[in-house]
Backbone as XML, in Angstrom:
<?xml version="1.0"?>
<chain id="A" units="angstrom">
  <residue number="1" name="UNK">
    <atom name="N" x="107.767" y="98.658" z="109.106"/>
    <atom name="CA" x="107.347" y="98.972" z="110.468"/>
    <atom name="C" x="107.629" y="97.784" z="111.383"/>
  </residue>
  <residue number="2" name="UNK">
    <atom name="N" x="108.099" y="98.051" z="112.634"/>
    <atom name="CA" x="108.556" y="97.451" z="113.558"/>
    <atom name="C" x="107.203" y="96.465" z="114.520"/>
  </residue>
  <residue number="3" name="UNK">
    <atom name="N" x="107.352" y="94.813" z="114.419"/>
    <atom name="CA" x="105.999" y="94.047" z="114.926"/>
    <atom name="C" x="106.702" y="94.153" z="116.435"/>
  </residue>
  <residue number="4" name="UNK">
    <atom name="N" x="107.339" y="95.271" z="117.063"/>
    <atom name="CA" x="107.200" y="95.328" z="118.378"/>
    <atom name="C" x="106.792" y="96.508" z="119.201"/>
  </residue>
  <residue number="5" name="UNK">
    <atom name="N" x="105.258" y="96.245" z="118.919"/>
    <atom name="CA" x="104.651" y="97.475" z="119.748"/>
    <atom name="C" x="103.735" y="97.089" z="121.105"/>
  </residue>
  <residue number="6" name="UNK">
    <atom name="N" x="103.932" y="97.857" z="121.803"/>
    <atom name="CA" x="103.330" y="97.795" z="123.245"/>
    <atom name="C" x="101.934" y="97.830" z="123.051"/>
  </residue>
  <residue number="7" name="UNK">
    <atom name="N" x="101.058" y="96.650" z="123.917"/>
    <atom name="CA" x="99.609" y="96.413" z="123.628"/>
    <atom name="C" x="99.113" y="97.206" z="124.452"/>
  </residue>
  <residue number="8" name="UNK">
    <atom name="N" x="99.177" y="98.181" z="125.367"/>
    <atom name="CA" x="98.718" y="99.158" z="125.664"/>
    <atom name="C" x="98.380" y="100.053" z="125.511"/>
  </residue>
  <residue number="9" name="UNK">
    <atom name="N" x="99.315" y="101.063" z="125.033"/>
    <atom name="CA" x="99.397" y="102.082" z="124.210"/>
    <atom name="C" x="99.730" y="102.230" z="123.055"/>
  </residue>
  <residue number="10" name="UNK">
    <atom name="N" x="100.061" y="100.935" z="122.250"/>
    <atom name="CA" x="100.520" y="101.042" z="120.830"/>
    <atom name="C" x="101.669" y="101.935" z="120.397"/>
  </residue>
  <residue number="11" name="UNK">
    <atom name="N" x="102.627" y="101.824" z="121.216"/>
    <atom name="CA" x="104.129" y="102.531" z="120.756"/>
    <atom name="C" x="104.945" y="101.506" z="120.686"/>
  </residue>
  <residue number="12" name="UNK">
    <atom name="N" x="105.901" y="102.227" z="119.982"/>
    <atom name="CA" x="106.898" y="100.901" z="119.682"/>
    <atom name="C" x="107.694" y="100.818" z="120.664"/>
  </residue>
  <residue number="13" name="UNK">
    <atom name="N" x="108.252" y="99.666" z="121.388"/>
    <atom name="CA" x="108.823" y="99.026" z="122.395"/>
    <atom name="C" x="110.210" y="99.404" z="122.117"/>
  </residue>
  <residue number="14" name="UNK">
    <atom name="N" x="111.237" y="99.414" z="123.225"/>
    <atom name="CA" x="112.480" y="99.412" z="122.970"/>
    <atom name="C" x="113.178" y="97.879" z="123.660"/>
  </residue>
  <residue number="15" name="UNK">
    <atom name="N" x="114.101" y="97.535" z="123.123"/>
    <atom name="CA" x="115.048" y="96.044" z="123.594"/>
    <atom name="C" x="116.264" y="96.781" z="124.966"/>
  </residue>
  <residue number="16" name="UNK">
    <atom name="N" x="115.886" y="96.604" z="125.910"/>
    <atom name="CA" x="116.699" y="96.369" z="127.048"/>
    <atom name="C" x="117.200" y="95.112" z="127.829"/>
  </residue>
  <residue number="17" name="UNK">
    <atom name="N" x="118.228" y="95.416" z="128.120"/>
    <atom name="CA" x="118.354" y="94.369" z="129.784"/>
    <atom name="C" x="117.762" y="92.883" z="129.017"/>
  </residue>
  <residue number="18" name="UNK">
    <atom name="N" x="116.993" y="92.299" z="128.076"/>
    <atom name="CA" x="116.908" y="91.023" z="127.238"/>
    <atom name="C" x="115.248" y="91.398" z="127.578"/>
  </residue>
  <residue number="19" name="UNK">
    <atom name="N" x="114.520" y="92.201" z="128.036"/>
    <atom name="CA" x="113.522" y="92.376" z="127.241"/>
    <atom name="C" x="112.898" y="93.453" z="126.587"/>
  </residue>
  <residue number="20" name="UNK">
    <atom name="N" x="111.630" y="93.866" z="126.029"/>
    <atom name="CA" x="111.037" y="95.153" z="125.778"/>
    <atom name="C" x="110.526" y="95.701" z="126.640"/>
  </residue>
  <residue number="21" name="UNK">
    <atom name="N" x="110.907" y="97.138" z="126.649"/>
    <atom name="CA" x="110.334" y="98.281" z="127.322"/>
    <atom name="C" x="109.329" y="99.170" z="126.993"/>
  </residue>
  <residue number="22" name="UNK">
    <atom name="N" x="108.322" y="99.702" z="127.511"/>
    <atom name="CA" x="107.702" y="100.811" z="126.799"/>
    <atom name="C" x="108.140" y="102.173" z="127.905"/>
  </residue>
  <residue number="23" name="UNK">
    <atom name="N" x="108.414" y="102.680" z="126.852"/>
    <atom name="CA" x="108.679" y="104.318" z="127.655"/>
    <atom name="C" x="107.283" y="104.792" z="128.422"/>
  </residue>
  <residue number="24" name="UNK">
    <atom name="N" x="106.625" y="104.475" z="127.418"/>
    <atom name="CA" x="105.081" y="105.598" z="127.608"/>
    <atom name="C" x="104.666" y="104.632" z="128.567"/>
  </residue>
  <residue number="25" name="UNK">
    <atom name="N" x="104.129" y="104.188" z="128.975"/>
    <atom name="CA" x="103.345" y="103.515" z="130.272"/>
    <atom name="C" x="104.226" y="102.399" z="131.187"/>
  </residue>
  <residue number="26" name="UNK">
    <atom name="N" x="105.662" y="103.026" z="131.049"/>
    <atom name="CA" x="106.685" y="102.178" z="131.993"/>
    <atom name="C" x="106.639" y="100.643" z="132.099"/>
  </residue>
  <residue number="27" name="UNK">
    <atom name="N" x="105.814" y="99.662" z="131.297"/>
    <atom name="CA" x="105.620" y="98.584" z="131.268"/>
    <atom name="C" x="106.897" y="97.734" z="130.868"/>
  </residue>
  <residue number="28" name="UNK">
    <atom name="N" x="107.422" y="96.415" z="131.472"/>
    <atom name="CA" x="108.382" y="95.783" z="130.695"/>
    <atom name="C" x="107.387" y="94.392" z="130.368"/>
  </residue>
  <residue number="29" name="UNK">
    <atom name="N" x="108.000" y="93.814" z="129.038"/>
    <atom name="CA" x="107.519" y="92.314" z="128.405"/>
    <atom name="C" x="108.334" y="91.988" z="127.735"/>
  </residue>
  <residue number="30" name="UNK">
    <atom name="N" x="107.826" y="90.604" z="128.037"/>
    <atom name="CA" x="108.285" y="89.552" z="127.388"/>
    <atom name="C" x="107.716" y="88.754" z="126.129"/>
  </residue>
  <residue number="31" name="UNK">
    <atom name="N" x="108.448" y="88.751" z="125.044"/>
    <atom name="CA" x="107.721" y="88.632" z="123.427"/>
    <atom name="C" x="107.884" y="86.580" z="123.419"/>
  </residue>
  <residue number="32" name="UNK">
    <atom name="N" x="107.273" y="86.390" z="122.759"/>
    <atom name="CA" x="106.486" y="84.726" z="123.156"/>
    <atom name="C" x="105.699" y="84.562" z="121.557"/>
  </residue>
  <residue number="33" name="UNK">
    <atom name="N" x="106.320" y="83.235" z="120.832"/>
    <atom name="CA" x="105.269" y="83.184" z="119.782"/>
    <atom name="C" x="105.086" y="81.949" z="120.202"/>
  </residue>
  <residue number="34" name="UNK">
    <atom name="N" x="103.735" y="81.474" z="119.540"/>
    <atom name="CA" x="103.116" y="80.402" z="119.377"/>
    <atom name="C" x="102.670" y="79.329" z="118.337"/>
  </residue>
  <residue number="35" name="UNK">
    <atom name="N" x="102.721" y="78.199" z="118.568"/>
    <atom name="CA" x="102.515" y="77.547" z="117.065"/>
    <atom name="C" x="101.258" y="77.714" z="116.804"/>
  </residue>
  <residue number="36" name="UNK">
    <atom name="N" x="100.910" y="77.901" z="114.804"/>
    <atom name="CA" x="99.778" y="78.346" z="114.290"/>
    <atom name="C" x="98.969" y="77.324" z="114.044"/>
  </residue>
  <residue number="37" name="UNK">
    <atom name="N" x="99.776" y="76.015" z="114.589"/>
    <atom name="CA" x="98.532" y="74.554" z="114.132"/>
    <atom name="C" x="98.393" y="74.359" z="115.545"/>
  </residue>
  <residue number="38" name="UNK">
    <atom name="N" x="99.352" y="74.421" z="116.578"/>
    <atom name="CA" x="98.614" y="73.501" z="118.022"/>
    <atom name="C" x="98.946" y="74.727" z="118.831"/>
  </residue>
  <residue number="39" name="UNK">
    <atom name="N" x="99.090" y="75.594" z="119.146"/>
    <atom name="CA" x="99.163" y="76.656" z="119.856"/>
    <atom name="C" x="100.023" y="76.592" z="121.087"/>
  </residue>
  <residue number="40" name="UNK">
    <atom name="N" x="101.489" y="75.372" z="120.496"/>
    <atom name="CA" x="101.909" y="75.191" z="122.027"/>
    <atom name="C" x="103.282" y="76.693" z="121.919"/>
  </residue>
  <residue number="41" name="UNK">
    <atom name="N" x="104.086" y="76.465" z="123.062"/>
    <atom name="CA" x="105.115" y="77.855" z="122.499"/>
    <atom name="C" x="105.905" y="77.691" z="122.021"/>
  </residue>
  <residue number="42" name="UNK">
    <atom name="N" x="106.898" y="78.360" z="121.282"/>
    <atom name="CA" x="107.192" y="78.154" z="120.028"/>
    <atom name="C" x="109.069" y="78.090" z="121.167"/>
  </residue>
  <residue number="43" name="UNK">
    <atom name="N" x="110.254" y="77.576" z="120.308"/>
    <atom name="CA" x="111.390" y="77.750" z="120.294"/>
    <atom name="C" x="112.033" y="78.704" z="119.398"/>
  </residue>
  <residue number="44" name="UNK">
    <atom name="N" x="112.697" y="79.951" z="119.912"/>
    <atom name="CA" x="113.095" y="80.870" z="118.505"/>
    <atom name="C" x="114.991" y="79.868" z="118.421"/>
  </residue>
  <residue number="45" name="UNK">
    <atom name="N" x="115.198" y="79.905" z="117.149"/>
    <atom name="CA" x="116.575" y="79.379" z="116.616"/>
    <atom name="C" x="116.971" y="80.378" z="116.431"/>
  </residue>
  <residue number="46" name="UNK">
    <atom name="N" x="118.028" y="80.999" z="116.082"/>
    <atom name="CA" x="118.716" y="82.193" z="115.363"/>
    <atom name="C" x="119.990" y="81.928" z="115.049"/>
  </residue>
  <residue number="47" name="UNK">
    <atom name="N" x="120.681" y="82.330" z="113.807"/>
    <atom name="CA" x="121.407" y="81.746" z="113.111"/>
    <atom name="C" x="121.762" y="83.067" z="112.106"/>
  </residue>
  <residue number="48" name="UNK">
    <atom name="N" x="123.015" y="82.940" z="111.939"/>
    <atom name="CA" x="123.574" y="84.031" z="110.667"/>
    <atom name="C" x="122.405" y="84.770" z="110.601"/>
  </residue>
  <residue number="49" name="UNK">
    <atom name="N" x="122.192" y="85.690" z="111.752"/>
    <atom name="CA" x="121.011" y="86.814" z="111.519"/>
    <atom name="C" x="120.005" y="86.653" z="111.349"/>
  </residue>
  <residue number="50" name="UNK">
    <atom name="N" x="119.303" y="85.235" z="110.799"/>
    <atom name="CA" x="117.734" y="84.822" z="110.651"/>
    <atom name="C" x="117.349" y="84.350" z="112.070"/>
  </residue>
  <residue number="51" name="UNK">
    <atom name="N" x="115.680" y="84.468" z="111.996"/>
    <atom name="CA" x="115.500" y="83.828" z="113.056"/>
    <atom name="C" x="114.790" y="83.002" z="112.434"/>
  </residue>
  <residue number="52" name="UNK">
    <atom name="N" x="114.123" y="81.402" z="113.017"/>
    <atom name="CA" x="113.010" y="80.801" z="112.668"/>
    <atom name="C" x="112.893" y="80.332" z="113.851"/>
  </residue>
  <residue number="53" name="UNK">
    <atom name="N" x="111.586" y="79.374" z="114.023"/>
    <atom name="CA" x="110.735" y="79.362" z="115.097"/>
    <atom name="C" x="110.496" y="78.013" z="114.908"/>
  </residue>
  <residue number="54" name="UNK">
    <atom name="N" x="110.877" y="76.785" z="116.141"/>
    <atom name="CA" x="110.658" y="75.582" z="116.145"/>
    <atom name="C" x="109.411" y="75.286" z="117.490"/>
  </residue>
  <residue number="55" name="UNK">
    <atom name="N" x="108.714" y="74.146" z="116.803"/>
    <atom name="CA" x="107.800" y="73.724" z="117.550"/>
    <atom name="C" x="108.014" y="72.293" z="118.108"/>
  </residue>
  <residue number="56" name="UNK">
    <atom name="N" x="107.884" y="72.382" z="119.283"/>
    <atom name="CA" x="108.582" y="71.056" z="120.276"/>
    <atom name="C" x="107.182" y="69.961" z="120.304"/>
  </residue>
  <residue number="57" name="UNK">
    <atom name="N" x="106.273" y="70.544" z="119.922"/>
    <atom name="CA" x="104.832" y="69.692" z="119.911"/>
    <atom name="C" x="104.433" y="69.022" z="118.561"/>
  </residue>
  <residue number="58" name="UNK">
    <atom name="N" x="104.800" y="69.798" z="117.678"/>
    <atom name="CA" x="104.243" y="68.784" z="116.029"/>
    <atom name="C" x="106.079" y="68.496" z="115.794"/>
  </residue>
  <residue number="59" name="UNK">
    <atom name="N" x="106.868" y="68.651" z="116.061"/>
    <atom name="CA" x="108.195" y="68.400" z="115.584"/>
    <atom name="C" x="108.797" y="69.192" z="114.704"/>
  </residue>
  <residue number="60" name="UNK">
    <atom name="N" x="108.284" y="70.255" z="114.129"/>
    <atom name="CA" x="108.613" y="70.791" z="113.245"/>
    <atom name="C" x="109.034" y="72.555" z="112.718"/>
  </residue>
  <residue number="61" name="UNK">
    <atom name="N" x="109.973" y="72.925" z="111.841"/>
    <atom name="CA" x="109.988" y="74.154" z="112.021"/>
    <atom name="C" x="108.539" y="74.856" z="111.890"/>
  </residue>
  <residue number="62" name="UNK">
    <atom name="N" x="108.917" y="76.370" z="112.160"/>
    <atom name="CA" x="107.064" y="76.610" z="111.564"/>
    <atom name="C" x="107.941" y="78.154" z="110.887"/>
  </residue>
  <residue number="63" name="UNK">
    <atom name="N" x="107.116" y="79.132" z="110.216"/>
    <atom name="CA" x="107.367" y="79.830" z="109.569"/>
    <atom name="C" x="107.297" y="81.279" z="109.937"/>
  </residue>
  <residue number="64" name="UNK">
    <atom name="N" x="107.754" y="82.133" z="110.319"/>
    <atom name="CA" x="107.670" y="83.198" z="110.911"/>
    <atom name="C" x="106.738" y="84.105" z="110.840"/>
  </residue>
  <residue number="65" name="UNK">
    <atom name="N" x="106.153" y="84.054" z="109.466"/>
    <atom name="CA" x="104.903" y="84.689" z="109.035"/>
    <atom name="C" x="103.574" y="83.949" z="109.430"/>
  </residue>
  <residue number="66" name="UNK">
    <atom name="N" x="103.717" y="83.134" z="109.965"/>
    <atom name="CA" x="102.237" y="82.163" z="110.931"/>
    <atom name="C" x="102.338" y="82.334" z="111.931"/>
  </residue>
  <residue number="67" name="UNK">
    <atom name="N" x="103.242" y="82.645" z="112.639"/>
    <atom name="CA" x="103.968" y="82.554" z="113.982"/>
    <atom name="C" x="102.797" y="83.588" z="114.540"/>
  </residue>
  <residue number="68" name="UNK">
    <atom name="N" x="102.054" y="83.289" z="115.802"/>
    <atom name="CA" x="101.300" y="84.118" z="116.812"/>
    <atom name="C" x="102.558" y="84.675" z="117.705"/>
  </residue>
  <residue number="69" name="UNK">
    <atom name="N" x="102.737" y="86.194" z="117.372"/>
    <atom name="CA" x="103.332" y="87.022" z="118.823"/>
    <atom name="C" x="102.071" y="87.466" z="119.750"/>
  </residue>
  <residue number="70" name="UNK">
    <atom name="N" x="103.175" y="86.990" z="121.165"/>
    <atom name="CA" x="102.491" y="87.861" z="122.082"/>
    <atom name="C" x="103.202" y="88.340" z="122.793"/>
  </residue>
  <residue number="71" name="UNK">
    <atom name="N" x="103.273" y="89.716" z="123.395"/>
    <atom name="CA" x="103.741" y="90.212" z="124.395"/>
    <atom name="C" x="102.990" y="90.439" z="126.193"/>
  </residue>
  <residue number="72" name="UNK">
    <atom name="N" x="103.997" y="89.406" z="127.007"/>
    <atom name="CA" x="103.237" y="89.718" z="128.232"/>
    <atom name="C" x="104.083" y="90.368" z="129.087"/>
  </residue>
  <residue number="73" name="UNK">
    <atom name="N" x="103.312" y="90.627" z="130.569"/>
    <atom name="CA" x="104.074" y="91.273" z="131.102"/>
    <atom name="C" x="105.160" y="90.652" z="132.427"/>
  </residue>
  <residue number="74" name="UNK">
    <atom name="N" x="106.199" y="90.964" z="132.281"/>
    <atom name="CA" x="107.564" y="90.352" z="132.627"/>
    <atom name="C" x="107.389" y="90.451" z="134.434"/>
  </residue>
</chain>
């Protein structure tokens, strides 16, 4: 199951135009993670299809499965 669902209505978002859309309540956002030790925002890397997630505040990569998403609105 897809971790991009709209916090409104809980449907899954679609990728447009470089951000998510929700059909059902016309909302657009913007997806944002955060680091899981200092909560500053995260840098996504992406590379041969992976993504990982660097933190500009402890120096270090962090792990995608700690990673806080949030979706706000654009």
């Amino acid at each position: 199951m897809s971790q991009n669902i709209c916090p409104n209505c809980q449907l899954e978002l679609e990728w447009q135009d470089g951000k998510y859309h929700c059909e059902s309540c016309s909302t657009v956002f913007i997806k944002k993670a955060f680091c899981p030790d200092c909560e500053a925002e995260l840098e996504k890397l992406q590379a041969c299809g992976a993504a990982s997630y660097f933190c500009n505040s402890c120096n270090e990569l962090k792990s995608k499965s700690r990673v806080r998403i949030q979706f706000d609105k654009a």
